[in-house]
C-alpha positions in Angstrom: 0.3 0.8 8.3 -2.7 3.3 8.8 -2.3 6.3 7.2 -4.2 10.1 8.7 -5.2 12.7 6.9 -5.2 16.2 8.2 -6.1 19.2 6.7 -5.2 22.6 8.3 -7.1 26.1 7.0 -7.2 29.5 9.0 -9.9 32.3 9.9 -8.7 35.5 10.1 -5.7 36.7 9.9 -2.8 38.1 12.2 -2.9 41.4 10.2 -6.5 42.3 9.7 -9.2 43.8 11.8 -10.8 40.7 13.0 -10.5 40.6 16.6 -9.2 36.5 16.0 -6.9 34.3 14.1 -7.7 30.4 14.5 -6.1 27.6 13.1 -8.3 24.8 12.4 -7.8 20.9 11.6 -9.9 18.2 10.8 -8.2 14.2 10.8 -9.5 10.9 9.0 -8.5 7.7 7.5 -11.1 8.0 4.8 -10.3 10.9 2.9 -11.9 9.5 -0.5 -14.9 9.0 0.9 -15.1 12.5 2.1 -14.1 13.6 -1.2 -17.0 11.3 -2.8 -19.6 12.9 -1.0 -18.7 16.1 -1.7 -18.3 15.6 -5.6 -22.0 14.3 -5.2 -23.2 17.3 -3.7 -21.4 19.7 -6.0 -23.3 17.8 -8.6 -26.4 18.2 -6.6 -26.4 21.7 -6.4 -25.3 22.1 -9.9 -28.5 20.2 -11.3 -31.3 21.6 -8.5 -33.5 24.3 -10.6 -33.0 26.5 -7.9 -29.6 26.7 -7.1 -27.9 25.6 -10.3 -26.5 29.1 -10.8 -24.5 28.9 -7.0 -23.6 24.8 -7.8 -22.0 25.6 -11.0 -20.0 27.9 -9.1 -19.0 25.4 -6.6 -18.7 22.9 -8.8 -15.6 24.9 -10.9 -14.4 26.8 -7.8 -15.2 24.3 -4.8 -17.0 25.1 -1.8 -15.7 28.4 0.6 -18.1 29.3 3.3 -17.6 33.4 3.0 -18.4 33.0 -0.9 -21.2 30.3 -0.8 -24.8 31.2 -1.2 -27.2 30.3 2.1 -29.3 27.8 0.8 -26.4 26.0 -0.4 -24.3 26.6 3.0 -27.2 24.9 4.4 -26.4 21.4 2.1 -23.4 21.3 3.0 -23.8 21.7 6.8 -26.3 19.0 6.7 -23.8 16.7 5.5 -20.9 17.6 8.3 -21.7 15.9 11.2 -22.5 12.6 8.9 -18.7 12.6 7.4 -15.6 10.6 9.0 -13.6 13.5 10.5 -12.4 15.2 14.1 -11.6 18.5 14.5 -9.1 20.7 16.6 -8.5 24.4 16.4 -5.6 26.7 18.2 -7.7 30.5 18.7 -5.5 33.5 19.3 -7.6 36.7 20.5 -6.0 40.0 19.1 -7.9 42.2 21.7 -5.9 41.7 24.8 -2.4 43.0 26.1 -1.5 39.2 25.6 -1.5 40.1 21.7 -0.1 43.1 22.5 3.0 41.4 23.7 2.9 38.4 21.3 3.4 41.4 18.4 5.5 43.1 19.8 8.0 40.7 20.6 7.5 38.3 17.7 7.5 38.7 13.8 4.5 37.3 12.7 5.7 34.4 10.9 6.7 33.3 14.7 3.4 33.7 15.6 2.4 31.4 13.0 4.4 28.9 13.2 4.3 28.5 16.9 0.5 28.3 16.2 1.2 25.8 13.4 3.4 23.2 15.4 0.8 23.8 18.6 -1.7 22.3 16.2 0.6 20.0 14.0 2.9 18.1 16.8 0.2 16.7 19.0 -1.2 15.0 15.7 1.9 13.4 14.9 3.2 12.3 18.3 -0.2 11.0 19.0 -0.5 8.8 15.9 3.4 7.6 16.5 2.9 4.7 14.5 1.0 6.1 11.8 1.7 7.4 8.2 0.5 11.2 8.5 -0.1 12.9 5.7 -1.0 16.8 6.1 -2.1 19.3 3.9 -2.7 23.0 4.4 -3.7 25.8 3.4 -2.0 28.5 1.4 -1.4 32.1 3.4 0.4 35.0 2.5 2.7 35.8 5.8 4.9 38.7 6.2 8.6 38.6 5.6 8.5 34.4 5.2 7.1 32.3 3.0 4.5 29.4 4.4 6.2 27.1 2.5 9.7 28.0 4.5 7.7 27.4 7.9 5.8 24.5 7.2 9.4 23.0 6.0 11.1 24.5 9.2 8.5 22.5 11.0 8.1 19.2 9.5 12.4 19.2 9.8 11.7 18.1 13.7 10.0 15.3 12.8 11.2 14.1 9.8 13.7 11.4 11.0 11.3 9.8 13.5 8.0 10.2 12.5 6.6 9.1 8.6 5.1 12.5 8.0 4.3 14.3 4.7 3.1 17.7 4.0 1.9 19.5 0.8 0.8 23.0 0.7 -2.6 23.7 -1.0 -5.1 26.1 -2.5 -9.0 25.9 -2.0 -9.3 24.1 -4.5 -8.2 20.7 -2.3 -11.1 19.2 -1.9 -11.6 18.4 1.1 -10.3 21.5 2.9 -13.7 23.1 2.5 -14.4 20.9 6.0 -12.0 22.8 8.2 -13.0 25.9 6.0 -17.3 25.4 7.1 -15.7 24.5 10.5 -13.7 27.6 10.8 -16.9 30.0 9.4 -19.4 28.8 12.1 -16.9 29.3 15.1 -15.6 32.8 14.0 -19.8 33.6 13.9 -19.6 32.6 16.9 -16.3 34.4 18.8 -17.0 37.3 16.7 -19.6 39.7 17.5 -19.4 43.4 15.6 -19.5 46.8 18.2 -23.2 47.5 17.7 -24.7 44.7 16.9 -27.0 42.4 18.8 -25.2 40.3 21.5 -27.1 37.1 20.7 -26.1 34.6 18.6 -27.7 34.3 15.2 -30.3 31.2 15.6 -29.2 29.7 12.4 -25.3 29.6 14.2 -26.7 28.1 17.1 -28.6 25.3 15.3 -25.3 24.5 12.8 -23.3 24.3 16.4 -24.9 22.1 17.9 -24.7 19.6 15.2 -21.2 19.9 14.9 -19.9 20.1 18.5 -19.7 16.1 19.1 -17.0 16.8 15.9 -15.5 19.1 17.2 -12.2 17.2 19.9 -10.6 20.0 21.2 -10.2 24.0 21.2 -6.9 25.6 22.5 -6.8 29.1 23.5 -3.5 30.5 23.4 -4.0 33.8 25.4 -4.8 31.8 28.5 -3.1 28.6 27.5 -6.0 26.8 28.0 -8.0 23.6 26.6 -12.0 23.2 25.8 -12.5 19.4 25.1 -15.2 17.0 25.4 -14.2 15.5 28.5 -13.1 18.8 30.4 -15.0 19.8 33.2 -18.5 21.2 32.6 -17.2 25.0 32.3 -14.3 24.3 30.2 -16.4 21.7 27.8 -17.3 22.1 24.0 -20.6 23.5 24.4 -22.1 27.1 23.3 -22.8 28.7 26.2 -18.7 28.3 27.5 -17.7 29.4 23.9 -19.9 32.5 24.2 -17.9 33.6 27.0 -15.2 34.4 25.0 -16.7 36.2 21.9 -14.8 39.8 20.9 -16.0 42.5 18.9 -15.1 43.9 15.9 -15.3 48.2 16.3 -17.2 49.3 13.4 -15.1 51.3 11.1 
């Protein structure tokens, strides 16, 4: 029997002053090898003269895009589109009177959970015959605990699907994938109130390395799909994803 691997992280949150919260999710059959190229750059880092000081970091905390120093963001962005892995993200947009609604009609632990399964069940139905093995990321939610909803969720599918499910720090070690993954697509949904409406040339050049990775992108406001073989306008490709950047109000 094959057995997938998923790992789920978020960006954002439902509660903070981003104008987004995003599930993301990366899946592959060869999670140790993933986990062996990693290790290697860790070590890499750890032993260069100029960045031993960020790689011992890494090396005792793992790798988290928001924390990581440039030049070694860079490394390990080089290596992403080499590694066995597809993505899929679920994007919620907090700037709309469809968030409006969503909040005031739903405690947030619906929210996520309804985000969760949107992004969870089509991995599991699709891989039927499969052994799926998901792991994802800790997050504090209000009034629940994740571990109650992930366990709420993988109840539906327990009796006909072989599923398992661990919740997990950043210290996993391959979640720093969906966590890079996560960091280049809120640079580029996010754009602050007075800031420059172009897209910072490194984000555009880390992109469009990734985007073949990169299987599908629902947005839940409009409850709709970008994939790689939509149409033209509703394809993976920077130019359709800049149509829907928000801005942050500077406080």
């Amino acid at each position: 029997m094959k057995t997938n691997y998923f790992y789920i992280d978020e960006t954002g949150h439902i509660n903070n002053d981003e104008p987004i919260f995003a599930y993301g999710c990366i899946k592959t059959d060869t999670p140790k090898l993933i986990e062996k190229v990693l290790e290697e750059l860790k070590e890499e880092l750890a032993e260069d003269s100029l960045l031993a000081k960020f790689g011992e970091k890494i090396l005792k905390n793992n790798f988290h895009a928001t924390e990581d120093h440039f030049d070694a963001r860079t490394q390990f962005y080089r290596i992403l589109p080499l590694l066995n892995y597809r993505a899929y993200f679920i994007v919620l947009f907090k700037n709309d009177d469809y968030f409006k609604r969503l909040k005031k009609e739903n405690a947030d632990h619906e929210i996520i959970k309804s985000m969760l399964l949107k992004i969870i069940k089509p991995r599991i139905t699709r891989n039927r015959g499969d052994k799926n093995v998901f792991y994802i990321e800790t997050l504090e939610v209000q009034n629940k605990s994740l571990k109650a909803i992930v366990e709420e969720i993988f109840n539906i599918f327990k009796d006909d699907y072989n599923v398992e499910y661990s919740i997990v720090d950043k210290h996993c070690q391959n979640m720093p994938i969906v966590d890079y993954l996560c960091f280049i697509l809120n640079k580029i949904f996010v754009q602050k109130e007075n800031e420059n409406k172009t897209i910072d040339e490194w984000v555009t050049r880390t992109f469009e390395t990734l985007q073949d990775k990169i299987a599908l992108i629902h947005f839940l406001n409009e409850d709709s799909f970008f994939s790689r073989q939509a149409p033209k306008d509703k394809q993976i490709e920077l130019n359709n994803l800049k149509l829907k950047r928000q801005c942050i109000k500077d406080k």
